[in-house]
C-alpha positions as CSV (number, residue, x, y, z in Angstrom):
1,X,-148.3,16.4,155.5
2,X,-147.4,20.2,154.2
3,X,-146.5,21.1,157.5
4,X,-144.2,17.6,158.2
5,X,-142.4,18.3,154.8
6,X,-141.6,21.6,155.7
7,X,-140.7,21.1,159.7
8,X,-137.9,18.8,158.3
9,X,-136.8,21.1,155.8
10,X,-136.2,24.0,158.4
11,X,-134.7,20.9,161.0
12,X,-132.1,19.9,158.1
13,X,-131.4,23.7,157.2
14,X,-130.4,24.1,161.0
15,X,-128.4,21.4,161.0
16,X,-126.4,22.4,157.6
17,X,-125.8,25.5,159.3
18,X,-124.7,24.4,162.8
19,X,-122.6,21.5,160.2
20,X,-121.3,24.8,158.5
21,X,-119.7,27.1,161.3
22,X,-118.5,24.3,163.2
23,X,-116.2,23.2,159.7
24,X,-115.8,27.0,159.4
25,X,-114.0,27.1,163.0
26,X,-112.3,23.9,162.9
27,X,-110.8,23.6,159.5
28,X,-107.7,25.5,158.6
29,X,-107.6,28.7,156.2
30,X,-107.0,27.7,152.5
31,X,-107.0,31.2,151.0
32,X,-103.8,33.2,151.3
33,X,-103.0,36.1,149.8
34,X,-99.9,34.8,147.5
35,X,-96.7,36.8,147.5
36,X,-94.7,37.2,144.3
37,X,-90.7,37.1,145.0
38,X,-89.1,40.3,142.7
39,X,-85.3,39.4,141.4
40,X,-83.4,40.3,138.7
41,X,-84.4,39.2,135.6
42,X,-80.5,36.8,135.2
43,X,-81.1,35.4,138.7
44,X,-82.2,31.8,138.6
45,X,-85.8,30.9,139.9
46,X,-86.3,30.5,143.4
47,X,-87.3,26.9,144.0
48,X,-90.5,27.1,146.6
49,X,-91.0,24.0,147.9
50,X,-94.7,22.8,147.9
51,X,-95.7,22.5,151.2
52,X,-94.4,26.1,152.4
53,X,-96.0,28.3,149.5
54,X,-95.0,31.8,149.9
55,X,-97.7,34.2,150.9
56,X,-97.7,37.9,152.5
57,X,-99.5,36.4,156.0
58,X,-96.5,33.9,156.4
59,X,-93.7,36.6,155.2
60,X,-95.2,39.0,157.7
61,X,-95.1,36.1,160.8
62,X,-91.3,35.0,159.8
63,X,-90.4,38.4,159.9
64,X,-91.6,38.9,163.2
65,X,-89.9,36.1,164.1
66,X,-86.6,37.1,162.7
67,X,-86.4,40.0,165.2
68,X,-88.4,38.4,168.4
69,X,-86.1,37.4,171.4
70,X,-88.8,35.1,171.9
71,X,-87.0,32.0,169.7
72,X,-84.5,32.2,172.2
73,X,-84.0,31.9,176.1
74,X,-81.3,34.1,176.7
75,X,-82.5,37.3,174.8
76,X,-81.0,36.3,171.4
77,X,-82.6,37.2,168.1
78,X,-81.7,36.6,164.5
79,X,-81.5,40.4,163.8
80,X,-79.2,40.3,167.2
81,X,-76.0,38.6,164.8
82,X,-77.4,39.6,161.0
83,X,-78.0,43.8,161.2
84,X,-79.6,45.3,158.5
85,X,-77.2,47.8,158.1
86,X,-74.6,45.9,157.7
87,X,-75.9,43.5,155.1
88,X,-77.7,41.2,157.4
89,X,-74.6,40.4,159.3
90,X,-72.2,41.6,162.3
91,X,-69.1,43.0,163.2
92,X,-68.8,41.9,166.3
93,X,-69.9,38.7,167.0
94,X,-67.3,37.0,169.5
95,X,-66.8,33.5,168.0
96,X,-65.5,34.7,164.9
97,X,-67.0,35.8,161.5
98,X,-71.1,35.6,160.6
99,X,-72.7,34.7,157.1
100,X,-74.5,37.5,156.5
101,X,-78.3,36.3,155.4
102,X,-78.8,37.2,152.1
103,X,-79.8,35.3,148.6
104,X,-80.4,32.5,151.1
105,X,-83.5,31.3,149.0
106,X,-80.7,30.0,146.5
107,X,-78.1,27.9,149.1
108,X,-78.1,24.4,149.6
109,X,-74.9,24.7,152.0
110,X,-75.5,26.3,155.2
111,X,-72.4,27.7,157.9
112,X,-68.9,28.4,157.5
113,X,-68.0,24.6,157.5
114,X,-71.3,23.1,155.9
115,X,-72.7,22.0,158.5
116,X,-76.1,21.5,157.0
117,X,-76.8,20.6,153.2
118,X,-80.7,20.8,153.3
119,X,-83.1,23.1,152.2
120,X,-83.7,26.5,153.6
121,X,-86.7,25.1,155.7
122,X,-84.5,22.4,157.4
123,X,-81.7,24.6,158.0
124,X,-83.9,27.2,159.6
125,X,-86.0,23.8,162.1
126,X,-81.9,23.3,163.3
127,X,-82.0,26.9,164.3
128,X,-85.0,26.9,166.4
129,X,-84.9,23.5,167.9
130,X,-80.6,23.3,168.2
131,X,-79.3,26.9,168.1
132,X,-81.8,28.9,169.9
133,X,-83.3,25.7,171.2
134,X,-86.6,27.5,171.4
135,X,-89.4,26.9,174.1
136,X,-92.4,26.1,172.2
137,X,-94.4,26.3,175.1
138,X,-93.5,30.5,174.8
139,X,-95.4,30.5,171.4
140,X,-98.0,28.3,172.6
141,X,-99.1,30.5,175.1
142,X,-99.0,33.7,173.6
143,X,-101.9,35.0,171.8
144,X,-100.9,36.8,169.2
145,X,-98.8,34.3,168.1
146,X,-101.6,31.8,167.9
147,X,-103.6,33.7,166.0
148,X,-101.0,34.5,163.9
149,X,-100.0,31.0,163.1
150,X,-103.5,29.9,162.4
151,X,-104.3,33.1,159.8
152,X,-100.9,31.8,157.7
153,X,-100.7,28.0,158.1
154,X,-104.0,27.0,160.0
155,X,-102.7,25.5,162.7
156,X,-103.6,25.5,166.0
157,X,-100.6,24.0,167.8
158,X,-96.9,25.5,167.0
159,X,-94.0,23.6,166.3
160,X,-90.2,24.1,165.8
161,X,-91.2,23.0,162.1
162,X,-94.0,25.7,162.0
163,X,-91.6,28.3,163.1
164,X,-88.9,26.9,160.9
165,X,-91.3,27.6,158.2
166,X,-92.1,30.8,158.6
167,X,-88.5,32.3,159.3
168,X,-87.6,30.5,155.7
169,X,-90.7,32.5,154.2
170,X,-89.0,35.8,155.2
171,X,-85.3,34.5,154.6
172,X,-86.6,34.1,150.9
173,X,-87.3,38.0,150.3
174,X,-84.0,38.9,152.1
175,X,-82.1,39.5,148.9
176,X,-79.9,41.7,147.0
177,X,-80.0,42.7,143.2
178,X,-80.2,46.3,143.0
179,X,-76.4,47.1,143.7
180,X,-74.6,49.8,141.2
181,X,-73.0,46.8,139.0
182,X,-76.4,45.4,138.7
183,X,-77.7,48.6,137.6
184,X,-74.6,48.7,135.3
185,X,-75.9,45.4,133.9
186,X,-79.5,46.9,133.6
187,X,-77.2,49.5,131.4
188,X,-78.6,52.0,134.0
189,X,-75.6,53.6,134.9
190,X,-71.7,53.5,134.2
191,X,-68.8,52.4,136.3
192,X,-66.0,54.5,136.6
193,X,-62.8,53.9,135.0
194,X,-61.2,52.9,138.2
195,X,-64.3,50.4,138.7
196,X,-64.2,49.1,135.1
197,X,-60.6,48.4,135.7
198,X,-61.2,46.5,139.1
199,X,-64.1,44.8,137.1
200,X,-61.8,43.7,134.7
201,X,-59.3,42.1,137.3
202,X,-62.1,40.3,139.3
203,X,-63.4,38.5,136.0
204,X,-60.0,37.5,134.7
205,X,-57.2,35.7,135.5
206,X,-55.2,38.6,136.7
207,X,-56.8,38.7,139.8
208,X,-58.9,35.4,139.6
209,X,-61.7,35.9,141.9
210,X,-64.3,35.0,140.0
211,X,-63.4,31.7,140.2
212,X,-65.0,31.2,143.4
213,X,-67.2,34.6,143.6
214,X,-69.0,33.9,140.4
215,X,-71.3,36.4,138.9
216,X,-75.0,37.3,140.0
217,X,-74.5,35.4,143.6
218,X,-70.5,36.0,143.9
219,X,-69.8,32.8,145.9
220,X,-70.4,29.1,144.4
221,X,-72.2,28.1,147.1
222,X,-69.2,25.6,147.6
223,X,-65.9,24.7,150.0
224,X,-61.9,25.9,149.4
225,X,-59.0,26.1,151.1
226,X,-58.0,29.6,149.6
227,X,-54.3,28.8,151.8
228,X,-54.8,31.2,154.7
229,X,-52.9,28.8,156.9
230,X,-50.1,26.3,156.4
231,X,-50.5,24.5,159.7
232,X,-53.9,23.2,161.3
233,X,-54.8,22.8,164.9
234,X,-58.3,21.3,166.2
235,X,-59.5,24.2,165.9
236,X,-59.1,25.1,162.0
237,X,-59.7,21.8,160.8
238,X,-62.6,23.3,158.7
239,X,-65.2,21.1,157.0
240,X,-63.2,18.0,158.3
241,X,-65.0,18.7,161.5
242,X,-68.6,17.7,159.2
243,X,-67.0,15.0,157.2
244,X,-64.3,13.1,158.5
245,X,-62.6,13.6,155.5
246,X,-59.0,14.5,155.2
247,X,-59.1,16.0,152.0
248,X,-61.3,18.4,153.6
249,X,-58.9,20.0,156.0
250,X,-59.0,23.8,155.7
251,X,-62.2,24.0,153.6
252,X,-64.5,26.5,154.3
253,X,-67.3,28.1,152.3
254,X,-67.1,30.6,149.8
255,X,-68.4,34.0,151.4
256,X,-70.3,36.6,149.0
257,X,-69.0,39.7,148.2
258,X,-72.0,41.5,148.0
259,X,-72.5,44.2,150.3
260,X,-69.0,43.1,151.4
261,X,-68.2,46.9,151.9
262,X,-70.5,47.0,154.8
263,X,-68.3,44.7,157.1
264,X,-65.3,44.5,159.2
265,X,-64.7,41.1,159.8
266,X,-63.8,38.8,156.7
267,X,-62.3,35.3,156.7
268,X,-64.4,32.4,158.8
269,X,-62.3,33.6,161.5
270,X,-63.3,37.7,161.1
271,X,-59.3,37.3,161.1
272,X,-59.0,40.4,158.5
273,X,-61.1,44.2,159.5
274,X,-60.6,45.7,155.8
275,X,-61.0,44.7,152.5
276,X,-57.3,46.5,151.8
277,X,-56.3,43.6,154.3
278,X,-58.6,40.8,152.0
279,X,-56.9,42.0,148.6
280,X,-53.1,42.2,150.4
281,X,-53.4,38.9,151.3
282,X,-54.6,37.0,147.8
283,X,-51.6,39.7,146.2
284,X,-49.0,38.5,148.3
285,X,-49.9,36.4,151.5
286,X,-51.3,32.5,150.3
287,X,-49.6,30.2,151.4
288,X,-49.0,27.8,148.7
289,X,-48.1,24.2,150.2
290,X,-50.9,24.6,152.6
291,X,-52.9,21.3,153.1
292,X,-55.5,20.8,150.0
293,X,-54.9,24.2,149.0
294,X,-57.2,24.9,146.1
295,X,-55.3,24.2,142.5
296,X,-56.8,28.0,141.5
297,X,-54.3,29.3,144.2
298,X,-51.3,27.6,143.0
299,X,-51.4,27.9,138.9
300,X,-47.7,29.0,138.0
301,X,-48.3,32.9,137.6
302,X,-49.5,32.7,141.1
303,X,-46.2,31.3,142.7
304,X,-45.1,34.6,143.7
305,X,-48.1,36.1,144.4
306,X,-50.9,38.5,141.8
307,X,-48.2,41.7,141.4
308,X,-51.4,43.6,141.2
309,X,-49.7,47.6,141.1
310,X,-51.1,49.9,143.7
311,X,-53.3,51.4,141.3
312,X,-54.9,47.6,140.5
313,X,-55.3,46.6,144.4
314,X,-57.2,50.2,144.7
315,X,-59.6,49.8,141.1
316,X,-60.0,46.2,143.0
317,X,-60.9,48.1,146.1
318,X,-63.5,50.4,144.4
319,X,-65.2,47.5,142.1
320,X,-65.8,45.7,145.2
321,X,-67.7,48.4,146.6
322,X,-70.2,48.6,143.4
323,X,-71.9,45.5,145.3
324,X,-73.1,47.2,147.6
325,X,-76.8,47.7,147.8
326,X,-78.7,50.0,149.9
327,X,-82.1,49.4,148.6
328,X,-81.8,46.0,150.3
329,X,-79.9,47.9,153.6
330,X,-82.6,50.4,153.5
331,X,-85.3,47.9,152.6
332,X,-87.8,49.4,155.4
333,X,-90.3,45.5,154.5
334,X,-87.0,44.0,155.9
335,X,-86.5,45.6,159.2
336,X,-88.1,45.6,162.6
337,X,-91.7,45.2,162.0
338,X,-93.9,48.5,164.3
């Protein structure tokens, strides 16, 4: 009887075991290692949304990603059209001007015209599956990606929602706070006269850009005709070409100025190569009976333009420049991974 009792204890402890590893293999890995997302103490909290919990495994995969020519099937990359040193965006991209990928962690409206009002997770499945139109059976095959998809989501098979998800993991630590006017704010260092001046035009009325560039982000994350054109074709139709709608003729979204030093291109066309050009044009070339032209560019001391002085167009100039951040340039967690 001893010898029965303890025959099917060591038969039930073999089967627990064989039980155990098989679970093991099968079921996916639970335990991350979480990763806490550093900001500025005035920006707002990053919404994560529950199902794509940030952790180092899946920032290190979508990072990866960002710079693999694998997503695409002609050699493209995200890093190919949003370089680093530029502020996560080009100079050169042929069809005209790109969003540079930054703060993205905070936007609910996505491209020049809005294409896509979603969160950062959608947005990023439309460029796998519809922009780069990626070949899943590419990731599927390759080894290193399989294992890397199953050490940060526990999956087994890859999916344009999988990849999705992990580009939007690294997308969320692509951001800049650490410019000299935030460390002004931090009351780290001072701006000089020339920038307190250009300050002082961007936040009031004299040169009205904070309107649409508000503070911490600079850009509302929303659509204007700023009156760049008085006439529209087919192909400057704006966020009309989303909607349908005619009041939205000429809209296009509010770019941020941060790191706006760094680029050449500015307008959704790329249509102006300085910033000198940028402030010129709000001084003295709007035009004012453009269709749905935004009612900020038309108040009555605008109908003949700012009459910002040289000296105000240059303080402008150098205030401008005090967004520029090189931690987040320099960032070496957000380049090419070794």
């Amino acid at each position: 009887m001893k010898n029965r009792s303890l025959f099917l204890f060591l038969l039930a402890s073999m089967i627990l075991v064989v039980f155990s590893c098989k679970k093991t293999s099968d079921t996916p890995q639970t335990s991350f290692t979480p990763y806490q997302i550093q900001t500025p103490k005035w920006f707002p909290t990053m919404v994560i949304p529950a199902d794509n919990a940030m952790s180092v495994e899946r920032v290190q995969l979508g990072r990866k990603l960002y710079y693999d020519t694998l997503l695409s099937n002609n050699g493209r990359a995200c890093a190919g059209c949003h370089t680093q040193s530029k502020g996560f965006t080009s100079d050169n991209y042929p069809g005209g001007n790109v969003l540079p990928h930054v703060n993205l962690g905070w936007s609910k409206n996505f491209l020049w015209k809005g294409d896509k009002t979603c969160s950062l997770e959608d947005m990023m499945v439309f460029e796998v599956s519809d922009f780069f139109e990626t070949d899943l059976n590419k990731f599927n095959a390759n080894s290193t990606y399989k294992k890397l998809f199953y050490t940060a989501y526990g999956i087994n098979t890859i999916t344009h929602k999988d990849l999705a998800y992990a580009l939007a993991q690294f997308l969320r630590t692509v951001n800049s706070g650490n410019s000299k006017y935030d460390q002004f704010r931090r009351l780290e260092v001072a701006l000089t006269p020339s920038e307190e001046n250009g300050m002082t035009i961007f936040f009031t009325e004299k040169g009205d850009c904070f309107h649409c560039h508000i503070n911490t982000f600079f850009t509302d994350n929303s659509f204007h005709n700023n009156g760049l054109d008085s006439v529209f074709t087919s192909t400057t139709m704006g966020r009309y070409d989303v909607t349908g709608n005619t009041s939205d003729i000429g809209l296009y979204k509010t770019p941020t100025l941060r790191n706006c030093e760094l680029r050449n291109m500015f307008m959704h066309d790329g249509r102006f190569t300085t910033l000198t050009d940028v402030i010129e044009f709000y001084n003295s070339g709007v035009h004012q009976h453009s269709q749905n032209i935004d009612p900020l560019m038309t108040l009555p001391y605008k109908v003949n333009g700012l009459h910002l002085t040289q000296q105000d167009k240059s303080d402008l100039l150098m205030f401008l420049k005090t967004l520029t951040d090189t931690s987040y340039t320099n960032n070496t967690a957000l380049s090419k991974p070794n």
